[in-house]
C-alpha positions as CSV (number, residue, x, y, z in Angstrom):
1,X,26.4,-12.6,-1.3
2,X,27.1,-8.8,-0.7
3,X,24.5,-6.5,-0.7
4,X,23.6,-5.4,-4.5
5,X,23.8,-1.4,-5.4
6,X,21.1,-0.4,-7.6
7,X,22.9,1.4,-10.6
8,X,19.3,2.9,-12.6
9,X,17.8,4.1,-8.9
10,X,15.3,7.1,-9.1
11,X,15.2,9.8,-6.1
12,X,11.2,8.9,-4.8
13,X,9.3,11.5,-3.1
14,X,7.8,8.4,-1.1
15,X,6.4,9.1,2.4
16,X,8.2,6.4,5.2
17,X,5.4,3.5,5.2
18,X,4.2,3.1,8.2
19,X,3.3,-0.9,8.1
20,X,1.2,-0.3,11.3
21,X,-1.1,0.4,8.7
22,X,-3.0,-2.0,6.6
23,X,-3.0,0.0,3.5
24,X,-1.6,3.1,2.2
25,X,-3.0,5.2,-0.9
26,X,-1.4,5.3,-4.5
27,X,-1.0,9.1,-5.5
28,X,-2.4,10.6,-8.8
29,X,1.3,10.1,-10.1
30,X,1.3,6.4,-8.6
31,X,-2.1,5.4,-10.5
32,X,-0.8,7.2,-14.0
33,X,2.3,5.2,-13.4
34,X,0.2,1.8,-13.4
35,X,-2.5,2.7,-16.0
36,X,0.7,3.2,-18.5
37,X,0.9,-0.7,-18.3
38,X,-2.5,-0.6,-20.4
39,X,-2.7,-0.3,-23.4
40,X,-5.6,2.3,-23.3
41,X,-4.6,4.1,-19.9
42,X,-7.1,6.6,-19.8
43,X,-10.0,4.2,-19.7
44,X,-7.8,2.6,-16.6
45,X,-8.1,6.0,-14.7
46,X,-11.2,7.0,-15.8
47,X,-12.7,3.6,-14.1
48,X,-10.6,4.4,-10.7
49,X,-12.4,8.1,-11.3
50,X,-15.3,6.7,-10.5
51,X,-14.5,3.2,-8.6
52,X,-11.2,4.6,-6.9
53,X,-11.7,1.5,-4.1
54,X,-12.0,-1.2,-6.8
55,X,-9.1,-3.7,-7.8
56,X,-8.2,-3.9,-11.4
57,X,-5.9,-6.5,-13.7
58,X,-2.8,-5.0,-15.1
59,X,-0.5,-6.8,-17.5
60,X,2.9,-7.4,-16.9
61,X,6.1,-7.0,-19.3
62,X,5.6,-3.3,-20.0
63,X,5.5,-1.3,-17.2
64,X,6.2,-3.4,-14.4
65,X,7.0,-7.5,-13.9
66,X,5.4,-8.9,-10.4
67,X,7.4,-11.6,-7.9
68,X,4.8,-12.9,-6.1
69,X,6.2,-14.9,-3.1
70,X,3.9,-16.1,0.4
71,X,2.9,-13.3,2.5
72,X,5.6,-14.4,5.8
73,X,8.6,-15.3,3.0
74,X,7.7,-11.7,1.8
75,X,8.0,-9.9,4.9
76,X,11.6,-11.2,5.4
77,X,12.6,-10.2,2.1
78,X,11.1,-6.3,2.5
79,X,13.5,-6.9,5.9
80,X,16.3,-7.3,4.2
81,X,15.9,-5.0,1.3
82,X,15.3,-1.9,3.5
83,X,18.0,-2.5,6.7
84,X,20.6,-4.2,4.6
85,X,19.9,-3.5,0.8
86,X,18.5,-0.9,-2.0
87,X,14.7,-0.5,-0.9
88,X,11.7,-1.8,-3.0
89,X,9.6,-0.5,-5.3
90,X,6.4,-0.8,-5.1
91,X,4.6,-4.0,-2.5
92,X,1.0,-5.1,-2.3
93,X,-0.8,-8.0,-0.8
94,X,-3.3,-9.7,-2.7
95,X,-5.0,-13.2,-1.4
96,X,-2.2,-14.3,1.3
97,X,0.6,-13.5,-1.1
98,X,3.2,-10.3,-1.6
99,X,3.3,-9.2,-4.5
100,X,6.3,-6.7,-5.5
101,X,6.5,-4.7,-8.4
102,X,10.1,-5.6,-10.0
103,X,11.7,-4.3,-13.7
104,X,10.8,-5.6,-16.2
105,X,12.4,-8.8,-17.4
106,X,13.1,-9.9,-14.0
107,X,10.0,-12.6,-14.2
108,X,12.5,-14.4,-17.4
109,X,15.5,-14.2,-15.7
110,X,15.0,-14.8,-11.9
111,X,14.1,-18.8,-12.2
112,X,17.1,-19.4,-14.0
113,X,19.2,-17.3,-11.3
114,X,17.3,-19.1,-8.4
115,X,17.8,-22.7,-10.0
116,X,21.7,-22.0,-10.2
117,X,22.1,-20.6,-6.7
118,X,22.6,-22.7,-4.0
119,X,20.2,-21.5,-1.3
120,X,17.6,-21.3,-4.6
121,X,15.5,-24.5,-3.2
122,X,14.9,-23.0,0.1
123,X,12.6,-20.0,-1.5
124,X,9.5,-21.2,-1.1
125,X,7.0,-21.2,-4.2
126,X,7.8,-18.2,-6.5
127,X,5.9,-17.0,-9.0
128,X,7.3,-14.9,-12.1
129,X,4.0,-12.9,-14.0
130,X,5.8,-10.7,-16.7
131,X,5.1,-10.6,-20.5
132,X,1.3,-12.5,-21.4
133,X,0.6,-12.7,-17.4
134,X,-1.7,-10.6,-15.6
135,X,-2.0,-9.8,-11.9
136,X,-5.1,-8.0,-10.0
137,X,-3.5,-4.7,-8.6
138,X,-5.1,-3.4,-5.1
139,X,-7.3,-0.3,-5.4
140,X,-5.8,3.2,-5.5
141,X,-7.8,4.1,-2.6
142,X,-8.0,2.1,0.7
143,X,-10.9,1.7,3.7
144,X,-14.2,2.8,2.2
145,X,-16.0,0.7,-0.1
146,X,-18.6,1.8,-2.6
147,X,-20.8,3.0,-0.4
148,X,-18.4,4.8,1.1
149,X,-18.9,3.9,4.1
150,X,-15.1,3.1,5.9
151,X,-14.5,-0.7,5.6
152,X,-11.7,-2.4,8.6
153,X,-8.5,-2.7,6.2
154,X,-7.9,-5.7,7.1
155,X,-10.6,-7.3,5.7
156,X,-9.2,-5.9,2.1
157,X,-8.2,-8.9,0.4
158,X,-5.7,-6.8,-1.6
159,X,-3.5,-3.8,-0.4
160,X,-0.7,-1.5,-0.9
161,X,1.8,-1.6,1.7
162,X,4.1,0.7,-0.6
163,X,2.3,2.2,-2.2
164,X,3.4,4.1,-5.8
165,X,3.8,7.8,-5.5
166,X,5.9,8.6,-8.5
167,X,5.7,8.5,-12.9
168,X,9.0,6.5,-12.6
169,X,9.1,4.5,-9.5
170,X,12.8,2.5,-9.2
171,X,12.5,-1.1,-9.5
172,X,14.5,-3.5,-8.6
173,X,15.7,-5.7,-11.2
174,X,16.8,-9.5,-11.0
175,X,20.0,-9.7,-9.3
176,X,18.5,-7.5,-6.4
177,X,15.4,-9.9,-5.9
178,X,17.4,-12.8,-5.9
179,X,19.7,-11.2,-3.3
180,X,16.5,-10.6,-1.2
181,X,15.5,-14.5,-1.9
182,X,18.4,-15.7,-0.6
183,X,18.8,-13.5,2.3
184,X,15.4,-14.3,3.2
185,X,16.3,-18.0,3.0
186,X,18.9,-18.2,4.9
187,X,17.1,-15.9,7.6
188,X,14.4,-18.4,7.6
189,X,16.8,-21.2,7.9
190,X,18.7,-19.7,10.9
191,X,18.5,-21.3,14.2
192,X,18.8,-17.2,15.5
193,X,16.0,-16.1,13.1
194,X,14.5,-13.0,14.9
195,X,10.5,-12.7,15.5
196,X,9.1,-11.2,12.3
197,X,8.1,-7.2,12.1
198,X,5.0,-8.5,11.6
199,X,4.1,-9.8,15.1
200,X,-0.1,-9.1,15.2
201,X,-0.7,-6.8,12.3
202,X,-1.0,-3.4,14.1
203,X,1.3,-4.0,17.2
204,X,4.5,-2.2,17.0
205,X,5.0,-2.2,13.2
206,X,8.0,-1.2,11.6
207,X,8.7,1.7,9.6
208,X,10.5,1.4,6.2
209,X,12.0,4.5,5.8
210,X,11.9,5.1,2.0
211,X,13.8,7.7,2.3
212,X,16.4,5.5,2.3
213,X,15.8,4.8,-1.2
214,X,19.4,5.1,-3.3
């Protein structure tokens, strides 16, 4: 399965993510971006005005559809998407689970594509939230809580490890996830499988360089 070639891709003014990190911040443009799936935005960023370090509930099917795939699984396929693919759009965490922000439609069409491909069975538990689903998005701002006193990241249950900086972020659509799922698979599968990027949260991270982004 070749590497797919995003053909709607926006130029990003994404900083590189530094995943030493355990959270990044959205951007003014990022948070705009995300209130647009609501149907009253303003009310949206009017509560992160005031609560900028609280989680909120988004619907899908509008703005955005969410894969949601375990956190390790997840990690592989953020491996393959930046060294051999297109990049991502926006990734969070949220309760031991990735969650990456996909176009919409992609939650209707990527079961189907998984169930006819023949590594499909070896992705492990994926879950498709797009039109009538919801999914908690992590708070613009990470490391202080209300109080504002600093709070250890990684206690944050939910995080942005890409975070959105942009009105139009690209997103990658079905085709390109499933390519990730069944890369990931097969790295997963491989007797050679390398060590994961992810060795001990902060110790020697790797850098997706978004600038990458095509």
């Amino acid at each position: 399965m070749n590497a797919p070639t995003p053909t709607t891709a926006t130029p990003t003014t994404l900083t590189p993510t530094t995943l030493a990190r355990d959270a990044c911040d959205v951007t003014a443009d990022g948070a705009a971006w995300l209130a647009s799936a609501e149907t009253y935005p303003r009310s949206t960023l009017a509560y992160w005005r005031c609560r900028p370090c609280a989680p909120a509930v988004l619907p899908c099917g509008a703005a955005f559809d969410v894969v949601s795939v375990p956190a390790v699984f997840g990690r592989r396929m953020l491996d393959r998407l930046w060294e051999e693919g297109p990049g991502s759009g926006p990734v969070a965490t949220h309760r031991g689970r990735m969650l990456l922000f996909t176009a919409p439609g992609t939650a209707q069409r990527l079961p189907s594509l998984l169930a006819w491909e023949e590594w499909g069975r070896a992705v492990p538990s994926v879950l498709c939230h797009g039109t009538g689903d919801a999914v908690t998005v992590p708070p613009p701002t990470a490391g202080a809580g209300d109080t504002g006193r600093t709070a250890p990241a990684t206690h944050l249950e939910s995080r942005w490890l890409v975070a959105p900086d942009t009105r139009h972020p690209w997103l990658p659509g079905p085709e390109v996830m499933l390519w990730a799922c069944v890369r990931a698979a097969r790295s997963a599968a491989s007797s050679a499988v390398r060590i994961s990027i992810f060795p001990g949260g902060d110790q020697g991270a790797k850098v997706y360089d978004v600038s990458r982004r095509r």
